[in-house]
C-alpha positions in Angstrom: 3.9 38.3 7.0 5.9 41.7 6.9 8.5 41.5 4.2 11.9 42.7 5.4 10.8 41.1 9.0 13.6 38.4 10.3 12.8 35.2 11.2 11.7 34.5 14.3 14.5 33.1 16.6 13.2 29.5 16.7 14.6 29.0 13.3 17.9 29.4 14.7 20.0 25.8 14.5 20.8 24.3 18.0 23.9 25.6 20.0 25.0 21.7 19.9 23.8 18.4 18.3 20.6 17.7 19.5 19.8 14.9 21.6 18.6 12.0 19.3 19.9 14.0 16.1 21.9 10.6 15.1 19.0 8.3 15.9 16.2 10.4 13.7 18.4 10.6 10.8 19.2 6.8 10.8 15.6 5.8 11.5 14.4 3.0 9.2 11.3 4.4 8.1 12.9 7.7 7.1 16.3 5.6 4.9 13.4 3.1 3.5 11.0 6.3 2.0 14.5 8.2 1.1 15.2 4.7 -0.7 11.7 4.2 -2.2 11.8 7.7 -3.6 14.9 6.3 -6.1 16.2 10.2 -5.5 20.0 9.3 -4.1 22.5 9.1 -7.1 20.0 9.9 -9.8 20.9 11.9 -12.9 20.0 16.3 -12.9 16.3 16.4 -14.0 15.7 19.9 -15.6 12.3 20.4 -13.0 14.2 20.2 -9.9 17.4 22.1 -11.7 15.0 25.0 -12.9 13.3 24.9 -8.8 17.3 26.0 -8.0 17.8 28.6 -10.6 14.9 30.3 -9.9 15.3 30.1 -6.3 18.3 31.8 -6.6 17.3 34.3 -9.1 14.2 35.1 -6.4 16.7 34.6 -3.0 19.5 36.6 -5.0 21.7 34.5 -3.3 25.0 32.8 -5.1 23.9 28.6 -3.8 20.6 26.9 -3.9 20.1 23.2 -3.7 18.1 20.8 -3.2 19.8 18.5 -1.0 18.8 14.5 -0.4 20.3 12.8 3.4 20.9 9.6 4.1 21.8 8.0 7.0 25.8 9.4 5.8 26.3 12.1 3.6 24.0 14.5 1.7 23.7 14.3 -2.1 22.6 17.0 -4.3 19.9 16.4 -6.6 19.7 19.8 -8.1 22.3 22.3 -7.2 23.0 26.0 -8.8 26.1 27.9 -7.8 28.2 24.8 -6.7 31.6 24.3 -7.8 31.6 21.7 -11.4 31.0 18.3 -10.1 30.6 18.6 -6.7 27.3 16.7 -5.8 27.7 15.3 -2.5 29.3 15.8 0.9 29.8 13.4 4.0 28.1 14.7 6.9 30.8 16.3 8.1 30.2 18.4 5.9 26.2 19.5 5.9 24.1 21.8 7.7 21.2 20.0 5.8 21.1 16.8 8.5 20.1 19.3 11.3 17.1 20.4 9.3 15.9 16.9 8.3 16.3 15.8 12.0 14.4 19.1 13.2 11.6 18.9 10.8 11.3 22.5 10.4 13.3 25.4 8.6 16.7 26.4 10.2 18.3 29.4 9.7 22.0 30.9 10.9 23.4 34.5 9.3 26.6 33.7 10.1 28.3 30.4 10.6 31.6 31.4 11.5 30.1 32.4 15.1 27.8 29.9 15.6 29.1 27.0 17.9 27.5 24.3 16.3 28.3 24.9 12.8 31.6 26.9 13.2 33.7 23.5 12.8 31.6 22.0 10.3 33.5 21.3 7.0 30.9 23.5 4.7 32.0 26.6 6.6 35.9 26.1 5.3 36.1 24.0 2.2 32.5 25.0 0.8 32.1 28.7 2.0 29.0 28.5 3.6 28.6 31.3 5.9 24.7 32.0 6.0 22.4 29.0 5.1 18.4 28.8 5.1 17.2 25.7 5.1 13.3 24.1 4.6 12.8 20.6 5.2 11.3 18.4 1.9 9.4 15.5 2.7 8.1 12.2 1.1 4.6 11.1 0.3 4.6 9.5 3.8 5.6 12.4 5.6 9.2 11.7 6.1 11.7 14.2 5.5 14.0 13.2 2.5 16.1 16.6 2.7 16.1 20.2 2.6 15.7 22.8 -0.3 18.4 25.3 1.2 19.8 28.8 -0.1 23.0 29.4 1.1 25.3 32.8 1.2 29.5 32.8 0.9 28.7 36.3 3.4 26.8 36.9 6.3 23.3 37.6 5.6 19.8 38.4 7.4 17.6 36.3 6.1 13.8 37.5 5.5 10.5 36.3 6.6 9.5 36.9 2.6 13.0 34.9 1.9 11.5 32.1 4.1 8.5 32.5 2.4 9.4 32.2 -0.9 12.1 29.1 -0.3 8.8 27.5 1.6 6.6 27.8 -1.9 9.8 27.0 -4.1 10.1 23.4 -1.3 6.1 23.0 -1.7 6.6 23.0 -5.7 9.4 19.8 -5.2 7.1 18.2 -3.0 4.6 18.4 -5.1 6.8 17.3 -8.4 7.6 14.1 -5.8 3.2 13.1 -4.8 2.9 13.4 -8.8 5.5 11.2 -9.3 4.1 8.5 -7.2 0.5 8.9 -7.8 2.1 8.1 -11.5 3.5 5.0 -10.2 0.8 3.7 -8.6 -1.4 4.3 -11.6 1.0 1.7 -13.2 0.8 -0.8 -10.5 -2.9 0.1 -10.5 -2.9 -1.0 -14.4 -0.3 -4.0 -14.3 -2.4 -5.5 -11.1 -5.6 -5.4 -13.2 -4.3 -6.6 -16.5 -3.0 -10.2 -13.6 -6.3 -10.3 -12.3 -8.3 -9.8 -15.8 -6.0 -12.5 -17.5 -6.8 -14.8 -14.2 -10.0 -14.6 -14.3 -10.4 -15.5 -18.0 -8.5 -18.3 -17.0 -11.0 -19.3 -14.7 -14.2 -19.2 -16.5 -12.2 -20.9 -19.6 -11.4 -23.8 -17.0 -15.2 -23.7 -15.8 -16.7 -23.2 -19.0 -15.0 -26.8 -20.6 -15.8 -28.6 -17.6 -19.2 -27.2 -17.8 -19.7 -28.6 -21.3 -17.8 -31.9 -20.2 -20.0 -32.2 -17.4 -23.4 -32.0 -19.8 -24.8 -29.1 -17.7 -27.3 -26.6 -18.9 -26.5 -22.8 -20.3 -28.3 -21.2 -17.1 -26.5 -23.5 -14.8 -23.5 -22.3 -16.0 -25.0 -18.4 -16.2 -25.9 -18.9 -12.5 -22.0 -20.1 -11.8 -20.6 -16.9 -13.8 -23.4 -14.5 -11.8 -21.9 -15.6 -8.5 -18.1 -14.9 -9.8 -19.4 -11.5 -10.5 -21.4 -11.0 -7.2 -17.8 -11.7 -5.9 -15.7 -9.2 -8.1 -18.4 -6.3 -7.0 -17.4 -7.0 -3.6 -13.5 -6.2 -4.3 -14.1 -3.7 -6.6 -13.7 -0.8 -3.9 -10.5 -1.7 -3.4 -9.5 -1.4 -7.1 -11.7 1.9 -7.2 -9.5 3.3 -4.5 -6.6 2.8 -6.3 -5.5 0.7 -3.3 -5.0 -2.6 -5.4 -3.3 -4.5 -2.4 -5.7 -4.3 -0.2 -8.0 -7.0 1.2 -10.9 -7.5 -0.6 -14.1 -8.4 1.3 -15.3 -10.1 4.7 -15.6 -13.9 4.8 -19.3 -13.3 6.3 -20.3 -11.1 3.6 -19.2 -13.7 1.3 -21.1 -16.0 2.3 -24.5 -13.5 2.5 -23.7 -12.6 -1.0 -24.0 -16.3 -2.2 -26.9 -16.8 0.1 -28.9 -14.1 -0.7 -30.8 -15.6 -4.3 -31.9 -18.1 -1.6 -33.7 -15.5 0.4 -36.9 -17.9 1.0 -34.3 -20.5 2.9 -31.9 -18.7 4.1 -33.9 -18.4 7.6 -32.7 -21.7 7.9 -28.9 -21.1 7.6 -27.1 -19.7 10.5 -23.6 -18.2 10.2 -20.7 -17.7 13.2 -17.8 -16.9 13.3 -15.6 -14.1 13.6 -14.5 -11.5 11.4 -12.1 -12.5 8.7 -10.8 -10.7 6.1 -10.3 -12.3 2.0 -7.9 -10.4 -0.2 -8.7 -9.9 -4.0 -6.8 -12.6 -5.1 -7.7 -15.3 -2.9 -12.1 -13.8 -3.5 -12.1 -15.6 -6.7 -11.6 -19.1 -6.2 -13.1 -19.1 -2.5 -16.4 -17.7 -4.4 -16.4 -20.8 -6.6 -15.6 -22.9 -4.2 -18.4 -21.6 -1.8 -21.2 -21.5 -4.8 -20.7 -25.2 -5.0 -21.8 -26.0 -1.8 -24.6 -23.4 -1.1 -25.7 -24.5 -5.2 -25.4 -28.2 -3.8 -27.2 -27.3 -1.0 -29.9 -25.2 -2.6 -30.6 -28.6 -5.1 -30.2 -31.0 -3.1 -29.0 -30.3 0.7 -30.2 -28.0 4.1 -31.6 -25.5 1.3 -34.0 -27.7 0.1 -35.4 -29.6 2.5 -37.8 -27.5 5.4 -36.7 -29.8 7.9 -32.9 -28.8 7.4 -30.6 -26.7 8.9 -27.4 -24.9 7.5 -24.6 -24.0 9.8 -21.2 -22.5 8.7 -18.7 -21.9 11.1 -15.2 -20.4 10.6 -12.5 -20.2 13.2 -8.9 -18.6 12.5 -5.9 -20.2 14.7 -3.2 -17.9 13.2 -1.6 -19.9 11.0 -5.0 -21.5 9.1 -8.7 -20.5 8.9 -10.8 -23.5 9.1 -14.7 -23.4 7.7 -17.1 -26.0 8.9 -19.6 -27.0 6.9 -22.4 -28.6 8.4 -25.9 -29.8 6.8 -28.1 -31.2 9.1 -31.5 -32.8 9.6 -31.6 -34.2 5.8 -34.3 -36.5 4.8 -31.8 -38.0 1.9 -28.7 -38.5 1.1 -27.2 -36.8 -1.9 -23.6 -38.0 -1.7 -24.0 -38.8 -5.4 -23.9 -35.2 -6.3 -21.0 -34.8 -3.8 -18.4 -37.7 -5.1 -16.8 -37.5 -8.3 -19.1 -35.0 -10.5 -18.4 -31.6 -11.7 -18.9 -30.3 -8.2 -16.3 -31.8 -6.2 -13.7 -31.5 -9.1 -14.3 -27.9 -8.9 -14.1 -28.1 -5.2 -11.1 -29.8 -5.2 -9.5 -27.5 -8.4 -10.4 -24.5 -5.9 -10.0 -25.4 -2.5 -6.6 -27.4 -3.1 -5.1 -26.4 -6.3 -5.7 -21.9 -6.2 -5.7 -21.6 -2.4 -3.3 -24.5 -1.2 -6.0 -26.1 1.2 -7.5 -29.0 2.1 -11.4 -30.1 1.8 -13.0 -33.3 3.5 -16.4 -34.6 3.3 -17.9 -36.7 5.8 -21.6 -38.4 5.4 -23.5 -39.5 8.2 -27.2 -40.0 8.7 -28.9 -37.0 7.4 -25.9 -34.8 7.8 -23.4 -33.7 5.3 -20.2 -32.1 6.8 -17.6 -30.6 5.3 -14.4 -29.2 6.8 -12.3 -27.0 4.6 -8.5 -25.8 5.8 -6.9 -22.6 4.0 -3.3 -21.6 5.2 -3.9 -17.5 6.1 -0.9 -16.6 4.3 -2.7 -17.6 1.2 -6.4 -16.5 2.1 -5.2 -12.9 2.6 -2.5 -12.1 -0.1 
């Protein structure tokens, strides 16, 4: 780009207030990043200050600021060249809204003729004659505000001016994505450090009723392996620093908790359709689950050749509901199924960590088992 050239003539500001001007700078998602980015009303920070002083140093113009809009009135987070204490106008006031609602750099050489901005307020309480303006936006893409250079006389602005006020923008926007990959980090951390202390909680609760219940080390291994199987399937969401999102599949779940049983699990058959288990809701699902394929591998559909598995899962937007059905059994093991280990566990996961509700009916050579978990809680 040459550098005395003039900026093209599209960066000239609108003859009069755009249609929609009003609605794009009140728009929710906009005011919402501009409120998550905790920018309005927050004390000078020397980076953003030193972004303004050299910009004016490298402009060599008396005003640069970086300039924050709301929704009504603009508020300058770093400002050189401004009268003492002066850091924010109403509207009425800025040239700055224009280039937020335009999404691109606006430029005007002399206010004083133009008829948009002749009346503004800036023009005669501020002595803003010529402005250049470059829009700054969030991590989301919406514009916060403008990084601006502005001139008490006229003045032709420069392609290597507009240049230079672009890198100067790039360098806040950048100061911004560092900011909030910083943050996230932290809720990164803090979400890790819940779900750590959890699950100790959870294999402490297992382990005592595991030594209460008289059952054997590798039992107990075996329970521990399938809470890990589970955790490997949320994993990329932790790896992705995306700690909030949902965790696995309710079908691959189930496959994972199947799949020591390859030699039976011909005999299992799986339908439903695709549901999604958050992170937090993966761990005590998994136990829960474990029980009844462990159950079922001991005594149930996966040990007898005659047997059948089927689990069935149907969503009705307010509750998912899993059926459970063993079928074609040659005994019956409710005694494994009433009050030992397993069904407290069942009824310590299924009820008490995901608010649902488990029932177990027996019938000639068929266990069924219908378990109800409210979506809002499945998901989270």
């Amino acid at each position: 780009m040459p550098h005395n050239d003039t900026p093209s003539s599209d960066l000239s500001f609108p003859s009069a207030t755009p249609e929609g001007h009003r609605e794009r700078l009140n728009a929710l998602s906009r005011l919402t990043a501009l409120a998550r980015s905790e920018l309005m009303d927050s004390m000078p920070e020397a980076v953003f200050d030193r972004a303004a002083r050299l910009g004016s140093r490298i402009l060599g113009v008396p005003v640069v600021l970086f300039s924050l809009v709301d929704d009504n009135r603009q508020y300058f987070k770093a400002a050189t060249g401004l009268a003492e204490g002066l850091n924010q106008t109403p509207l009425t006031h800025s040239f700055c809204q224009y280039v937020v609602t335009a999404e691109t750099p606006l430029a005007v050489p002399d206010a004083r003729e133009h008829p948009l901005l002749r009346d503004n307020g800036a023009v005669h309480d501020l002595d803003v004659i010529a402005y250049l303006g470059v829009p700054v936006r969030g991590n989301d893409g919406a514009v916060l505000g403008s990084f601006c250079a502005i001139d008490g006389k006229p003045h032709d602005w420069t392609a290597e001016q507009l240049s230079d006020l672009r890198d100067l923008a790039a360098g806040v926007e950048t100061e911004l994505a560092l900011r909030q990959a910083l943050a996230d980090g932290q809720l990164l951390v803090e979400e890790l450090h819940h779900r750590v202390k959890n699950l100790f909680t959870v294999v402490s609760g297992i382990v005592r009723m595991s030594q209460s219940a008289g059952e054997t080390p590798a039992t107990l291994q075996n329970r521990l392996k399938a809470l890990s199987s589970a955790h490997a399937l949320i994993a990329p969401a932790i790896h992705a620093n995306r700690p909030k999102e949902l965790g696995t599949d309710l079908q691959t779940l189930i496959e994972t908790l199947l799949l020591p049983h390859v030699a039976t699990q011909a005999r299992a058959t799986l339908r439903g359709p695709e549901q999604q288990v958050g992170p937090t809701a993966a761990t005590p699902l998994t136990l829960a689950l474990y029980e009844m394929v462990t159950n079922a591998a001991k005594y149930g559909a996966l040990a007898d050749a005659d047997a059948r598995l089927t689990i069935g899962w149907v969503d009705d937007g307010e509750r998912l509901t899993i059926q459970w059905e063993e079928s074609g059994l040659h005994h019956s093991s409710e005694g494994e199924t009433g009050s030992g280990f397993g069904s407290r566990l069942l009824g310590l996961t299924v009820e008490g960590q995901l608010g649902g509700k488990l029932n177990t009916v027996w019938t000639e050579g068929t266990l069924a088992r219908t378990i109800q978990i409210p979506l809002a809680t499945l998901q989270r």
